[in-house]
BAKE-688787 format. One record per residue (C-alpha): residue number from 1; residue in three letters; x, z, y. Coordinates in steps of 0.001 Angstrom, whole numbers, m for minus. Each point is the difference from the previous one (the first is absolute). Layout:
+-----+------+---------+---------+---------+
| seq | type |      px |      pz |      py |
+-----+------+---------+---------+---------+
| NUM |  ala |       X |       Z |       Y |
...
+-----+------+---------+---------+---------+
REM end
This chain:
+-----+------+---------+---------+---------+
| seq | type |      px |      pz |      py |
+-----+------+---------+---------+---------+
|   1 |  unk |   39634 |  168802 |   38320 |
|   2 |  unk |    2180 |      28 |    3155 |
|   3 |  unk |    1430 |   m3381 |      73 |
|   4 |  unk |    2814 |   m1288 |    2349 |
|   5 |  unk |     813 |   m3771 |     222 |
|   6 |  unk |    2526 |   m1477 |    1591 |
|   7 |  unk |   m1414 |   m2321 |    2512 |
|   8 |  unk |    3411 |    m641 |    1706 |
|   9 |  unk |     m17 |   m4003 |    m947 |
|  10 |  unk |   m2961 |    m526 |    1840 |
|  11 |  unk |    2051 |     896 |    3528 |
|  12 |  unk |    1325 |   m3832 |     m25 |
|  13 |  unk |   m1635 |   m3193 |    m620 |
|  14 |  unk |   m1950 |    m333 |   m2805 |
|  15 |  unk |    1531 |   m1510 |   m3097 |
|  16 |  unk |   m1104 |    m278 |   m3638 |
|  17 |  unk |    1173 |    3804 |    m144 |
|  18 |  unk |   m2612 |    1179 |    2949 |
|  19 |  unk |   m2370 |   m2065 |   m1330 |
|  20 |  unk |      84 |    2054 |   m3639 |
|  21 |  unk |     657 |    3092 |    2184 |
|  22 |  unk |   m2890 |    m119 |    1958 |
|  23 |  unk |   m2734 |   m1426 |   m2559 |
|  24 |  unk |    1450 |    2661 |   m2339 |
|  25 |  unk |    m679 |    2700 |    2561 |
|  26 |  unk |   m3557 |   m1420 |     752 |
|  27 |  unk |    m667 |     300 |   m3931 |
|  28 |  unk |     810 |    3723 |     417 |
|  29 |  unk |   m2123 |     960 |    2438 |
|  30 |  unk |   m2843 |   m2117 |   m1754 |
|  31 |  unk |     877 |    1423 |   m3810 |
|  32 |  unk |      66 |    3574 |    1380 |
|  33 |  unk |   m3474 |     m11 |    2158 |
|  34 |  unk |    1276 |    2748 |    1904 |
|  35 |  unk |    1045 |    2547 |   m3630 |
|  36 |  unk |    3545 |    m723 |    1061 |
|  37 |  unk |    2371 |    1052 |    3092 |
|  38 |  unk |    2035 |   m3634 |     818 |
|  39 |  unk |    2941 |    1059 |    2611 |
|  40 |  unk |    1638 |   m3390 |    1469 |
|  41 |  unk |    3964 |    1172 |     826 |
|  42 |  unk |    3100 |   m1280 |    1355 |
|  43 |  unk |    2896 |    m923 |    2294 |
|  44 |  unk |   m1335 |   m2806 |    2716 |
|  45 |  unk |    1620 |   m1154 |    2826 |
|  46 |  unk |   m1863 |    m152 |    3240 |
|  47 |  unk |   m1040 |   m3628 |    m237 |
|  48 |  unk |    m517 |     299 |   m4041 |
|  49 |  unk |   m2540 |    3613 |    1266 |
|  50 |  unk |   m1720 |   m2406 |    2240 |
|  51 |  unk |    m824 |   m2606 |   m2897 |
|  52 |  unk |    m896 |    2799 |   m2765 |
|  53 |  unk |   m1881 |    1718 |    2339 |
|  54 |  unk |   m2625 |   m3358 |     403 |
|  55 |  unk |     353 |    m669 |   m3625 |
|  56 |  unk |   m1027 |    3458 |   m1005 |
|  57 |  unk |   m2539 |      52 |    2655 |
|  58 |  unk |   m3211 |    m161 |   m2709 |
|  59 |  unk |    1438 |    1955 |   m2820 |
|  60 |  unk |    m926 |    3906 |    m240 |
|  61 |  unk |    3154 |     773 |    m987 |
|  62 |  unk |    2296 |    2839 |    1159 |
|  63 |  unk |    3355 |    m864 |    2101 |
|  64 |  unk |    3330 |    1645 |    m143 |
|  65 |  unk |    2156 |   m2772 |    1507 |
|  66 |  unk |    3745 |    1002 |    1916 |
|  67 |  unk |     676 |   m2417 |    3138 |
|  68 |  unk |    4102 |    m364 |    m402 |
|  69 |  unk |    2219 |   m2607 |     393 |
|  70 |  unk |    1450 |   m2866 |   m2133 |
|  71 |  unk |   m3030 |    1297 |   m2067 |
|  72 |  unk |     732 |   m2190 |   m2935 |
|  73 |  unk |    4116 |    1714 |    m498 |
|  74 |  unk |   m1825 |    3414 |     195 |
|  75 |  unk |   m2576 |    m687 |   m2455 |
|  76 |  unk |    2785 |   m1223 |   m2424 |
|  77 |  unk |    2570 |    2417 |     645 |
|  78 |  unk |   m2691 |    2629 |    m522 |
|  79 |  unk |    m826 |   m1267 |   m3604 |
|  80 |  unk |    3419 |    m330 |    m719 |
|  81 |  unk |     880 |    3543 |    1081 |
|  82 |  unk |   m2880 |    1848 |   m1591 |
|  83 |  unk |    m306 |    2185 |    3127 |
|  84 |  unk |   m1621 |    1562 |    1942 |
|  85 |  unk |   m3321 |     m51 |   m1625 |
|  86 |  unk |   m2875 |   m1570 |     436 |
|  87 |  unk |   m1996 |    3366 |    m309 |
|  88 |  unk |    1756 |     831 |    3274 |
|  89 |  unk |   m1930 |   m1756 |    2000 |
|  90 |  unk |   m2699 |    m874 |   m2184 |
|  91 |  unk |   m1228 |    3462 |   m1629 |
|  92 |  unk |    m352 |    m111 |   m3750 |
|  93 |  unk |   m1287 |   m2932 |   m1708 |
|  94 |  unk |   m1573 |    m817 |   m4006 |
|  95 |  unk |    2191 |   m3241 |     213 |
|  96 |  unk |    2465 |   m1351 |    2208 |
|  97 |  unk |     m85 |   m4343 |     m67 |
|  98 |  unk |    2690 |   m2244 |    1617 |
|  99 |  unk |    m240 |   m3101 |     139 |
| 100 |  unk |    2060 |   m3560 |    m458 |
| 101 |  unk |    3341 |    1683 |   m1744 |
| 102 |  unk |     174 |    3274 |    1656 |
| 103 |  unk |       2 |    3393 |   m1539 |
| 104 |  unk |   m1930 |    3020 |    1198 |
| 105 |  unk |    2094 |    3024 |    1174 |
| 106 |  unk |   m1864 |    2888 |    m653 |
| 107 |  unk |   m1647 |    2186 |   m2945 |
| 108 |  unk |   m3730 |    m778 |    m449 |
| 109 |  unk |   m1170 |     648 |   m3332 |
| 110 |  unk |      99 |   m4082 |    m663 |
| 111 |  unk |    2682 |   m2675 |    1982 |
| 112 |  unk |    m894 |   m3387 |    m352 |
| 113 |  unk |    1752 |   m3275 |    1375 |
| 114 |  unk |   m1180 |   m3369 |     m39 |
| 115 |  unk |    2228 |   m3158 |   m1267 |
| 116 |  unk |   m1178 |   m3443 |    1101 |
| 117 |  unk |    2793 |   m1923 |   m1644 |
| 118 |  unk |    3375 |    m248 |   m1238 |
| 119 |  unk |     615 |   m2315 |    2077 |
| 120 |  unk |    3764 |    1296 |    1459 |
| 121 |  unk |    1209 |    1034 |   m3880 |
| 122 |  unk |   m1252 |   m3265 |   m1238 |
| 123 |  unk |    1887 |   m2738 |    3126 |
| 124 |  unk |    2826 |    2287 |    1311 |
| 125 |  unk |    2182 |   m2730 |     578 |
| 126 |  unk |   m3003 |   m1022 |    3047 |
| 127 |  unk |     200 |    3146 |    1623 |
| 128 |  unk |    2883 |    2078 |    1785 |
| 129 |  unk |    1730 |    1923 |   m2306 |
| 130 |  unk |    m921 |    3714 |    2038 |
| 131 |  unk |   m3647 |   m1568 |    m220 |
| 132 |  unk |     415 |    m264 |   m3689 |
| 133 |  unk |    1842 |    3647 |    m467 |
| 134 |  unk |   m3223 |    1656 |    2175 |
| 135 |  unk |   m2252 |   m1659 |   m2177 |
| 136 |  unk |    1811 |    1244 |   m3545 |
| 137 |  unk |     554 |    3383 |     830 |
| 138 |  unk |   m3670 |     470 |    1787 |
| 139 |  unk |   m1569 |   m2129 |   m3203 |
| 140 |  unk |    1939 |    2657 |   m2362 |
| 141 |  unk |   m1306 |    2775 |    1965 |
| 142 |  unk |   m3474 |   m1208 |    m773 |
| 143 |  unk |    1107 |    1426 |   m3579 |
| 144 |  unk |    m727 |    3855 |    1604 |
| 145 |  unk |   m3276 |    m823 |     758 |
| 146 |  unk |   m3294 |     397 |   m2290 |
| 147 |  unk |   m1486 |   m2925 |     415 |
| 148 |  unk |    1070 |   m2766 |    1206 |
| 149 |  unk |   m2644 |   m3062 |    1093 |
| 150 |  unk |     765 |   m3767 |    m371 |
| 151 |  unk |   m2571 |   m2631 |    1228 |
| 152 |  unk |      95 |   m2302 |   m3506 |
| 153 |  unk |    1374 |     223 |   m3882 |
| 154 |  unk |    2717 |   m1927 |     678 |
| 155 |  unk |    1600 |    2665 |    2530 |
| 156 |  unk |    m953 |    2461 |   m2255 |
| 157 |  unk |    1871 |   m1486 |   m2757 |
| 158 |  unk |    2983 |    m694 |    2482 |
| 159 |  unk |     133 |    3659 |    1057 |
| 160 |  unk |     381 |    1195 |   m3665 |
| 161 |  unk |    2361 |   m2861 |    m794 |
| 162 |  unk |    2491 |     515 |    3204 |
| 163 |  unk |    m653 |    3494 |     864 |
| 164 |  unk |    m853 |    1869 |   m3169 |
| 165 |  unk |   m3003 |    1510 |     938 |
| 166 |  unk |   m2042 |     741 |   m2892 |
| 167 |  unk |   m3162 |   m2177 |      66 |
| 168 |  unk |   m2570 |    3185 |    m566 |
| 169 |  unk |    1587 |    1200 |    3610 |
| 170 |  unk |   m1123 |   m3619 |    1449 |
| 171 |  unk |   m3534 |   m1065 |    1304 |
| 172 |  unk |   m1302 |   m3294 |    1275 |
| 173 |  unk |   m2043 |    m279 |    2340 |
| 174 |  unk |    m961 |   m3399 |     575 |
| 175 |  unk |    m855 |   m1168 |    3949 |
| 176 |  unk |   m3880 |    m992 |    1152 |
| 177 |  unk |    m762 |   m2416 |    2484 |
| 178 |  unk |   m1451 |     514 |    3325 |
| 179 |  unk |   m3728 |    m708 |     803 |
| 180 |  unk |    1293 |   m2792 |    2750 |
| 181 |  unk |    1341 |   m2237 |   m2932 |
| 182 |  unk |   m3440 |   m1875 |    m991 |
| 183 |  unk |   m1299 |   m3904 |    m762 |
| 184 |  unk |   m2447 |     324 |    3090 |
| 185 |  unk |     887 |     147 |    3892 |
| 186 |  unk |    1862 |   m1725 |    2427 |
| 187 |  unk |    3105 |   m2536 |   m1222 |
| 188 |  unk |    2976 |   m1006 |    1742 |
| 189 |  unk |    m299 |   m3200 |    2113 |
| 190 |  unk |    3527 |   m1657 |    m560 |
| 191 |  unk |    m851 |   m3464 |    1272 |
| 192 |  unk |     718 |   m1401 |   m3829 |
| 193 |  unk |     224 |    1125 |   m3468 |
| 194 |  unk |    2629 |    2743 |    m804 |
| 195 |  unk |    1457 |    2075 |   m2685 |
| 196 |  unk |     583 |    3342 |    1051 |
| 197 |  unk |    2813 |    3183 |   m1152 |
| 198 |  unk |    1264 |    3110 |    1304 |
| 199 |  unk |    3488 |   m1147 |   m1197 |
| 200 |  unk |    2959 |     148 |    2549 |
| 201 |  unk |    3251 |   m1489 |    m120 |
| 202 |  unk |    1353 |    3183 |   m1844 |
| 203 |  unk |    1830 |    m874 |   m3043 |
| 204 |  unk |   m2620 |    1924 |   m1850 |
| 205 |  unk |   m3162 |   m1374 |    1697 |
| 206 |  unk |    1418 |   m3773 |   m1021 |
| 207 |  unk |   m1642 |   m1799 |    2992 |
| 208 |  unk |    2089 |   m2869 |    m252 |
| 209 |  unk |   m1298 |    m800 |   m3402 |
| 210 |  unk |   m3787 |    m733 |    1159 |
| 211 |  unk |    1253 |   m2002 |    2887 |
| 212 |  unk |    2358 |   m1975 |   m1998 |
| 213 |  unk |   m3338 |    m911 |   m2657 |
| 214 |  unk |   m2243 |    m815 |    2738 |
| 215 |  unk |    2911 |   m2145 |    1396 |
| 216 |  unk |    m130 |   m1858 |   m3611 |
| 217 |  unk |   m3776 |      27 |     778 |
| 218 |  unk |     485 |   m2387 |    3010 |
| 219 |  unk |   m1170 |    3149 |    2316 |
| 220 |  unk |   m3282 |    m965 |   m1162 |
| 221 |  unk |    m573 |    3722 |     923 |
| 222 |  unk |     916 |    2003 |    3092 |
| 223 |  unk |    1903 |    3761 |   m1234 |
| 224 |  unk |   m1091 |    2868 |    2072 |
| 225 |  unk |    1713 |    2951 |    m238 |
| 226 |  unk |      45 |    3523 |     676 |
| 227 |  unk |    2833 |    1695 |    2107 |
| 228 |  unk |    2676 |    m926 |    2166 |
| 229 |  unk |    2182 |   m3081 |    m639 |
| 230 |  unk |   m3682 |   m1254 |   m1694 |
| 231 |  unk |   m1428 |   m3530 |     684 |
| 232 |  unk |   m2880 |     678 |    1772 |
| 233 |  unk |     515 |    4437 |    1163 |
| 234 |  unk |   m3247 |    1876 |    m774 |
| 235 |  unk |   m1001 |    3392 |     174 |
| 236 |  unk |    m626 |    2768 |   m2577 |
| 237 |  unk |   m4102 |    m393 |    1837 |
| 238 |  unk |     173 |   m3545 |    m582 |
| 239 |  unk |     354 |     160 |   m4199 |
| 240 |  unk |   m3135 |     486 |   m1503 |
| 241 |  unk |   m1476 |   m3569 |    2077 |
| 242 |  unk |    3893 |   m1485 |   m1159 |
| 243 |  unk |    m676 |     624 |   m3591 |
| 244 |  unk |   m3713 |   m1470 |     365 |
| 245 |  unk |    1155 |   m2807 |    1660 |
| 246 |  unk |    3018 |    m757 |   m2007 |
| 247 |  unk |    m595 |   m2852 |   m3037 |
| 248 |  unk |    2733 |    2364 |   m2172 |
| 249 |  unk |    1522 |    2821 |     570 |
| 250 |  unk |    3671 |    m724 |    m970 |
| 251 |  unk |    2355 |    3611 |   m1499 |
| 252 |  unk |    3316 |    m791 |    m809 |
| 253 |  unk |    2135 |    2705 |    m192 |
| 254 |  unk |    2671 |     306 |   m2241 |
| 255 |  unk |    m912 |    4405 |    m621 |
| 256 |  unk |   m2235 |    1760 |     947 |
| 257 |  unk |   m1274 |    3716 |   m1129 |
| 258 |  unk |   m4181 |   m1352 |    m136 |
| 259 |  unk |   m1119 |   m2404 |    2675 |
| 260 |  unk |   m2168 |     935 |    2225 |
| 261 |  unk |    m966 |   m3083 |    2034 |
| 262 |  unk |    m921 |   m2006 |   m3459 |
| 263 |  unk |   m2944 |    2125 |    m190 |
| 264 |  unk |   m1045 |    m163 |    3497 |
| 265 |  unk |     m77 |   m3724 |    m421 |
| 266 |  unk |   m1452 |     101 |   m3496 |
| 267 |  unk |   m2911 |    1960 |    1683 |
| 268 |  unk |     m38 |   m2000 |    3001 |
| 269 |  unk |   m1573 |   m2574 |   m2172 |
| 270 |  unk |    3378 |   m2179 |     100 |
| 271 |  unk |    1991 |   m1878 |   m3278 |
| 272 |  unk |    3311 |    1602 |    m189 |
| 273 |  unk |    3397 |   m1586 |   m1240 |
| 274 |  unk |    2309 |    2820 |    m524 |
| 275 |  unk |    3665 |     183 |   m1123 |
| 276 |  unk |     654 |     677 |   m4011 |
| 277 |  unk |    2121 |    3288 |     360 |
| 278 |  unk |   m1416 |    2022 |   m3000 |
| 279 |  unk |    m398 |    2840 |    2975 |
| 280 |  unk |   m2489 |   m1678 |    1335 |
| 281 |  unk |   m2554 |    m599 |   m3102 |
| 282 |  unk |   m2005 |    3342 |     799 |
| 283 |  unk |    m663 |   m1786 |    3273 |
| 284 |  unk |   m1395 |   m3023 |   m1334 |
| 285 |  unk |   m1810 |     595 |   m3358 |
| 286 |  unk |   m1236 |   m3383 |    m943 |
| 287 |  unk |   m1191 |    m995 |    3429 |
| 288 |  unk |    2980 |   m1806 |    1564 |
| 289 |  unk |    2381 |   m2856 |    m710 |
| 290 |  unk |    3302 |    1280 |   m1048 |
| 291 |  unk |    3117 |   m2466 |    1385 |
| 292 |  unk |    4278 |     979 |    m666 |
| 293 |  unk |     858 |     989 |    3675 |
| 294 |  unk |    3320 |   m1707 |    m379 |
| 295 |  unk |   m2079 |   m3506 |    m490 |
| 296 |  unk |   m1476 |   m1805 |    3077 |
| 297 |  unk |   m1220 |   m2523 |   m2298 |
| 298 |  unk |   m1756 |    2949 |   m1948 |
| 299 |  unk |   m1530 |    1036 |    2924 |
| 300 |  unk |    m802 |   m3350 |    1047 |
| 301 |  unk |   m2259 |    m543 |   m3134 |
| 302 |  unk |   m1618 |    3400 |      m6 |
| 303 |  unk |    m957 |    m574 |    3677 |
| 304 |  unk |   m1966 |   m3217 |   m1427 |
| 305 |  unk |   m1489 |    1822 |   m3284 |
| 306 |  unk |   m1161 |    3109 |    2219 |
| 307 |  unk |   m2086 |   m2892 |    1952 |
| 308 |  unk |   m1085 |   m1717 |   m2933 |
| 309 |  unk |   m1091 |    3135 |   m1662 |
| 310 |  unk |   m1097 |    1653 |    3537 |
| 311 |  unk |   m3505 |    1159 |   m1458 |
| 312 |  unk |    1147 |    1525 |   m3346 |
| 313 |  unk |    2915 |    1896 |    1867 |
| 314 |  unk |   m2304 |    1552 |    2597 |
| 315 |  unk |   m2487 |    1049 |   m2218 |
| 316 |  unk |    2548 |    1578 |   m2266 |
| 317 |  unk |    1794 |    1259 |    3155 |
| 318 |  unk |   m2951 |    1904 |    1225 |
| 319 |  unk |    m856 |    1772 |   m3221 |
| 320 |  unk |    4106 |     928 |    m799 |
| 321 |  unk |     100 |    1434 |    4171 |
| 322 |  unk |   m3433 |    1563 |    m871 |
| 323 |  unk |    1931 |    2704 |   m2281 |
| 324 |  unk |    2250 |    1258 |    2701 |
| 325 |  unk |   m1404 |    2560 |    2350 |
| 326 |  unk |    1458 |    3102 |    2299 |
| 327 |  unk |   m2378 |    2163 |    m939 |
| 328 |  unk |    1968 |    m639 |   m3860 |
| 329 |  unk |    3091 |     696 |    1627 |
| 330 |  unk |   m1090 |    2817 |    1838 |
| 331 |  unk |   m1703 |    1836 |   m3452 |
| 332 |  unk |    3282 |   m1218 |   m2195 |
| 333 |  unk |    2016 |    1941 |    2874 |
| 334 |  unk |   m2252 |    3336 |     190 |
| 335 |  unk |    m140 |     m48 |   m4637 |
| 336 |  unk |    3791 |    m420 |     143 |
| 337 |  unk |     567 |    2657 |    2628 |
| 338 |  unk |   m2288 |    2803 |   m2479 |
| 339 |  unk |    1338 |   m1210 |   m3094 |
| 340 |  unk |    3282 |    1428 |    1306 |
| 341 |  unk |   m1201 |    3197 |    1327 |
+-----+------+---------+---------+---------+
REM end
């Protein structure tokens, strides 16, 4: 197969969408061993060509990517339109993958998009309302497509509920966890005892509800954070010795479509209290304290249980991370893409 993947996200910052992006990308080129063509493709800005251009530095992977400005509007306004495309500039391709909303223009024998979560349908009311109309129409779109990816059951199961997509059309394919993200190496050196999260002050992320239980804590423990506005800034290099050093790993967001980071911390050999939202069970299994987001003094008592209990929640963390791998996500892709064919 000639496959084309949108690689477009991976021109900013990376967020939890890169991050699926790229692993997903690196489990291609491992499933396919070389039996498959993998062309990366899209509109970059100059800065974003920069970026992609390092972060695709190791992968044998083709590159069809347009330098243009206000990259982003193009990209959408190109999905939107349906034209020109893609085979324009990218010859003719088996399948034809966007990714985080976006629809392919173009006519490869299979389209594919990827939805990460409902996220926009589900909380309108936090969003501008011409954020929320891009969203619909470009989640209804996804309806034209022939398969359409989500990262957990619970998007799945959202996408069929909101969008009518029938299920059949639908595959999961679960994230993996990098090979950084491991009990052994070098922890972070905070000068006391912390709990660590990637929350911000986002109304999604729910900072304010760890901070408010360690407050009921007596700061006992220090809160490091990742991001800007965190306690304590640290960089994307700095995470895997953050969640070593960490004594939990605190996760309370109100939604989110799978939860990334709880598995990097589960792996990182690290107790994790996470927030109760049903959408993020897949994330957790049976290997994390559950606490209602809304509840400070929730979070405040699952902060002391995950230290109680730190052995038994590492050792069940460990095995639960142990089932989620790129090179999965990369062979779920590849089977989806020549079911469809």
């Amino acid at each position: 197969m000639r496959i084309a993947y949108d690689v477009t996200p991976l021109s900013h910052p990376r967020t939890g969408v890169g991050n699926y992006i790229l692993g997903a990308l690196k489990g291609m080129v491992e499933a396919a061993d070389g039996s498959h063509e993998l062309v990366a493709f899209g509109p970059v800005s100059i800065r974003g060509r920069k970026l992609l251009d390092l972060t695709l530095a190791d992968l044998p992977v083709g590159r069809r990517l347009a330098t243009v400005p206000f990259a982003h509007a193009v990209r959408t306004v190109w999905s939107r339109l349906g034209r020109p495309p893609a085979e324009r500039f990218l010859g003719q391709t088996d399948v034809l993958h966007f990714t985080d909303w976006m629809v392919p223009p173009g006519r490869p024998r299979v389209r594919a998009t990827m939805i990460h979560d409902l996220g926009p349908l589900r909380y309108p009311e936090r969003l501008h309302p011409r954020t929320v109309r891009m969203h619909t129409a470009t989640a209804r779109a996804a309806a034209g497509c022939d398969v359409v990816f989500t990262n957990a059951e619970f998007t799945a199961a959202d996408v069929v509920e909101r969008l009518g997509i029938p299920r059949e059309r639908i595959r999961v394919a679960y994230p993996g966890v990098d090979a950084r993200y491991r009990p052994d190496g070098q922890r972070y050196e905070a000068g006391r005892p912390y709990v660590f999260t990637t929350a911000t002050e986002d109304w999604r992320k729910n900072r304010s509800v760890v901070e408010a239980a360690l407050a009921r804590r007596g700061n006992d423990l220090a809160l490091l954070s990742l991001g800007s506005g965190g306690h304590g800034y640290v960089a994307d290099e700095e995470l895997p010795s953050l969640y070593r050093g960490a004594e939990v790993f605190a996760y309370p967001s109100r939604f989110e479509g799978f939860g990334i980071p709880i598995i990097e911390a589960m792996a990182s050999g690290v107790p994790c209290v996470v927030s109760s939202h049903p959408s993020l069970d897949e994330a957790c299994g049976d290997a994390a304290v559950r606490a209602d987001p809304e509840s400070p003094e929730a979070f405040a008592e699952a902060i002391g249980q995950a230290l109680a209990e730190r052995e038994l929640l590492v050792s069940r963390g460990l095995v639960h991370a142990g089932r989620f791998t790129w090179l999965e996500t990369g062979r779920v892709h590849l089977r989806s893409y020549a079911d469809a064919l």
